[in-house]
N, C-alpha and C positions, 0 to 999 in steps of 0.2 A: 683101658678098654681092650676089648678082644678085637682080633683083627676084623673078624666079620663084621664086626661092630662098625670098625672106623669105615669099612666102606659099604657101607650102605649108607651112611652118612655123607661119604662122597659123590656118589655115584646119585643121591636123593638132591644135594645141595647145585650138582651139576643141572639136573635139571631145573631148579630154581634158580639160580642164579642166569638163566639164559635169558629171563625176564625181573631182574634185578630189581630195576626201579618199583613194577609193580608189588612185588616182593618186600623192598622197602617200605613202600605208602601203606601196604596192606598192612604189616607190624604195629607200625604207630599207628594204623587205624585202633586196630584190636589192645594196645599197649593205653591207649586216652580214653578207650572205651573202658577197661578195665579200673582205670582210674584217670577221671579227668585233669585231675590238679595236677599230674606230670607233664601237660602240655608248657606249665611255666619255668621248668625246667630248662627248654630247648627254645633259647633267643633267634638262633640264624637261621638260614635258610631249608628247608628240611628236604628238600633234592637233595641238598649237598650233605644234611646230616646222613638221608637215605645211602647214599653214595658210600660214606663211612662206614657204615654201619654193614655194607655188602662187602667193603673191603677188609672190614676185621674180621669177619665172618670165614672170608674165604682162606686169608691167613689161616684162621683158627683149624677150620675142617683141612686143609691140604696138611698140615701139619701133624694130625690129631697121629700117625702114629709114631711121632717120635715128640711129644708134648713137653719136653723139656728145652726143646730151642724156640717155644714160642712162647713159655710160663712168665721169662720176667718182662716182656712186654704189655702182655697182660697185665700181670702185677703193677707196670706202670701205669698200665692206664685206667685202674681199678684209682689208683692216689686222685690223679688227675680227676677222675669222677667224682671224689667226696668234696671237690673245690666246687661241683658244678651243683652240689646239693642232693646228690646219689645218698640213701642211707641204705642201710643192710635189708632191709623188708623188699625194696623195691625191686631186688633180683628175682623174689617168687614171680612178681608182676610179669618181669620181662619175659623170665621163662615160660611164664604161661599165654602170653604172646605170641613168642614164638612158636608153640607145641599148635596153637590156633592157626599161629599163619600158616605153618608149616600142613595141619590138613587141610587147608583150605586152597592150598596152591598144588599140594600133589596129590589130591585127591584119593582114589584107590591104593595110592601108591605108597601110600602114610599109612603102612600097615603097623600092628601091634610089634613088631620088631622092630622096623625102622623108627616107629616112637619112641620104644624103650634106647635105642641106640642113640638117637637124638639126648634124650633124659639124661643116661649116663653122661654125653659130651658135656651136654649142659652144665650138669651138676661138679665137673671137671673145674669148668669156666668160670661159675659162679662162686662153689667155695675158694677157688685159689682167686678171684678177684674180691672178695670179701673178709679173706682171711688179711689179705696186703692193705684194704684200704681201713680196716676194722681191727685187724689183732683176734687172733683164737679166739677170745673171751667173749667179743659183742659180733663175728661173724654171723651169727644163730639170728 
């Protein structure tokens, strides 16, 4: 990613993240909406998945310009996800969650660049966590 990239990403997620939780709930709103049957997925409590979910996040974005000290975390936690019943399709899903949540929380401010800069992260996150939990071949 280009630098400009990563921060707009930052500087977009800093304003989300100051309302975290809503942020959360709102995801797996638009994530169950998108497809209901991922609700049985997620056993525990969903504050607390919420919670996680803003934690890896932020990891992920503080990180994005130097992505090699936070890839095999990811990667770990891409394994960990195919235990939880994660397949390779369901990253479109999430991405397209997120791209939702993400205009819907910074409204004006979720412009066509900061989208595409989101996309790009995305697309970062998702093939290297797809490629670890999947192998090259069935990441697709």
């Amino acid at each position: 990613m280009e630098h400009h990239q990563v921060d707009l990403v930052q500087r977009s997620f800093a304003r989300a993240a100051k309302v975290a939780p809503h942020v959360a709930a709102t995801f797996y709103s638009e994530l169950f909406a998108i497809d209901p049957s991922l609700r049985a997925l997620f056993n525990g409590d969903m504050v607390v998945q919420g919670e996680k979910l803003m934690k890896m996040l932020a990891q992920v974005v503080d990180n994005l310009h130097q992505p090699e000290t936070i890839l095999p975390a990811v990667r770990e936690l891409a394994v960990r996800h195919v235990a939880y019943g994660v397949e390779a399709h369901h990253y479109a899903m999430v991405g397209t969650a997120l791209m939702r949540t993400l205009r819907h929380e910074l409204g004006t401010e979720f412009t066509a660049e900061t989208r595409a800069a989101w996309t790009d992260a995305y697309q970062l996150l998702s093939e290297t966590m797809r490629e670890a939990a999947y192998g090259a071949s069935r990441a697709a």
